[in-house]
C-alpha positions, 0 to 999 in steps of 0.5 A: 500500500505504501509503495502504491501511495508512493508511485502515485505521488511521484507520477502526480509530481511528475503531471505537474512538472510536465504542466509547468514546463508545457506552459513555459514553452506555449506561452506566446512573447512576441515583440510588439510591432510599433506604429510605423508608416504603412510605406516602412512596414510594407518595404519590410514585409515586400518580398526580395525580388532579384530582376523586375519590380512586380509592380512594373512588370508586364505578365510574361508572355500571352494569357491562355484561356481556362478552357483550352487549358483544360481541354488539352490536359484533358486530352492528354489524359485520354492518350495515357489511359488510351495507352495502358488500356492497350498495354493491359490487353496486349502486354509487350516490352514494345509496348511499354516502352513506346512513346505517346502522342500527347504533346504535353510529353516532354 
């Protein structure tokens, strides 16, 4: 019975250590941020950028629309499902290893 009592009151001295030092390590000490211009403060947080300044460089290269985007993924998709279904049925190394017509395929 003693050694009982004993290990429990070293397993509840040891919760509370583990308490203590959980609290320690969460607690939340950031420095504070004074009140700076919004200019200062978003030259601070602007990320580096080594060639062109975002704010004056034109979007490189034409923009693709959405759909053509998609319907050529799509295609691609089609082409290698198309080429596993024809290496399932007819398993052969020429078949494994040939090339695929899609042009997304570097």
């Amino acid at each position: 019975m003693v050694m009982f009592l004993m290990v429990l009151c070293l397993s509840g001295f040891g919760v509370a250590l583990m308490c203590i030092a959980f609290a320690a390590a969460a607690r939340d000490e950031q420095p504070r941020i004074e009140a700076q211009p919004v200019q200062k403060l978003a030259a601070q947080l602007a990320p580096p950028q080594f060639f062109v300044d975002g704010l004056t460089a034109p979007l490189a290269g034409p923009r693709v629309p959405l759909e053509v985007l998609l319907l050529q993924i799509e295609r691609h998709v089609r082409l290698e499902q198309a080429a596993a279904e024809s290496f399932l049925a007819f398993p052969t190394p020429a078949s494994l290893h040939s090339r695929t017509t899609s042009p997304l395929v570097h």
